[in-house]
C-alpha positions in Angstrom: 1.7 32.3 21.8 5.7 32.9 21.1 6.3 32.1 17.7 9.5 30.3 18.8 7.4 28.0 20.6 4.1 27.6 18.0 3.7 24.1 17.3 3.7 23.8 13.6 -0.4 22.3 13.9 -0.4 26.0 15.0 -0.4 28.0 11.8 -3.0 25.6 10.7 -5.2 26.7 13.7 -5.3 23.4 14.4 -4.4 23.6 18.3 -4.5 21.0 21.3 -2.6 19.5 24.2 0.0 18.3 21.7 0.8 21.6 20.9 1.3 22.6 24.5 4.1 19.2 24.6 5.6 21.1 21.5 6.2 24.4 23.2 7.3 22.0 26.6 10.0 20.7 24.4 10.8 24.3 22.9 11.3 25.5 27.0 13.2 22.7 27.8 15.8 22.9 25.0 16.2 26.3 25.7 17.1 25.8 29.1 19.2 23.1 28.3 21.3 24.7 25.3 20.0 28.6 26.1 18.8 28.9 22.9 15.7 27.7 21.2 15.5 24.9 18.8 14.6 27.0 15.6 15.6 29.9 16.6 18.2 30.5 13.9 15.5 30.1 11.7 13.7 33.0 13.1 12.5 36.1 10.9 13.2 39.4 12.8 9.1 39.7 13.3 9.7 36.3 15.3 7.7 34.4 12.6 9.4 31.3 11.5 10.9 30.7 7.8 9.3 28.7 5.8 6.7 26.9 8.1 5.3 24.4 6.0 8.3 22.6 5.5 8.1 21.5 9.2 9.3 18.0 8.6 12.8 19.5 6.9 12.9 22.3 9.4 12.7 19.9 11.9 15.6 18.0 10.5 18.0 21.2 11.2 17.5 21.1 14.9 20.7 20.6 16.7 20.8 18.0 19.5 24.5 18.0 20.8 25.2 15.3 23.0 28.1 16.5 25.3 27.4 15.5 29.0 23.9 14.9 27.9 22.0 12.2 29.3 20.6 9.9 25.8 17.1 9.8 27.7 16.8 13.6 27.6 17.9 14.1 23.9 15.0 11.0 22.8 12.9 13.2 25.3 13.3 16.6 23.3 12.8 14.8 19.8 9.7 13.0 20.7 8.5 16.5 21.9 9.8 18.8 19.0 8.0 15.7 16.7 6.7 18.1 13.9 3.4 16.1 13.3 1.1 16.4 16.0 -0.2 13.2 15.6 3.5 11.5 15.7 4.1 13.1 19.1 4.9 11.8 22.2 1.4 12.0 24.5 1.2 13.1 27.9 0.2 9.8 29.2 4.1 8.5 27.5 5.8 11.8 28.8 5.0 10.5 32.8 6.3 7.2 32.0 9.7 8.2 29.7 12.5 7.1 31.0 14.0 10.2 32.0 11.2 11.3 33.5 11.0 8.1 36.4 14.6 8.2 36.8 
């Protein structure tokens, strides 16, 4: 995978349909904000700083809220949710609310 979108379970070789919801939300922040959400925090190989501080790397994501719809910002962070387990399912990311409306 890109390293810009490897879930953080990931580089614990631990890898499942979560990690696929990760990388969704990693595509769709991109194309909302056309840049990704830790990409700042990017070596030049594309490996990411410090990846076992997920939880405070995750707390550095930018969300700004201009003309953004609150459904779609609750959307990303329950996709870019660093513990796998903590993550929004597939099953919840059908029925989200910006998802049916």
């Amino acid at each position: 995978g890109t390293p810009g979108y490897l879930a953080p379970e990931c580089y614990l070789f631990k890898i499942g349909y979560c990690s696929d919801l990760w990388s969704l939300g990693c595509l769709l922040y991109k194309l909302l904000f056309r840049t990704g959400p830790l990409d700042e925090y990017l070596c030049t190989n594309g490996q990411i700083i410090n990846y076992c501080d997920w939880e405070i790397l995750t707390l550095y994501i930018k969300y700004p809220r201009k003309y953004i719809h609150s459904s779609y910002i609750q959307l990303l962070k329950k996709l870019l949710e660093p513990y796998h387990k903590d993550r929004i399912t597939m099953d919840e990311l059908i029925k989200h609310p910006f998802i049916i409306e």
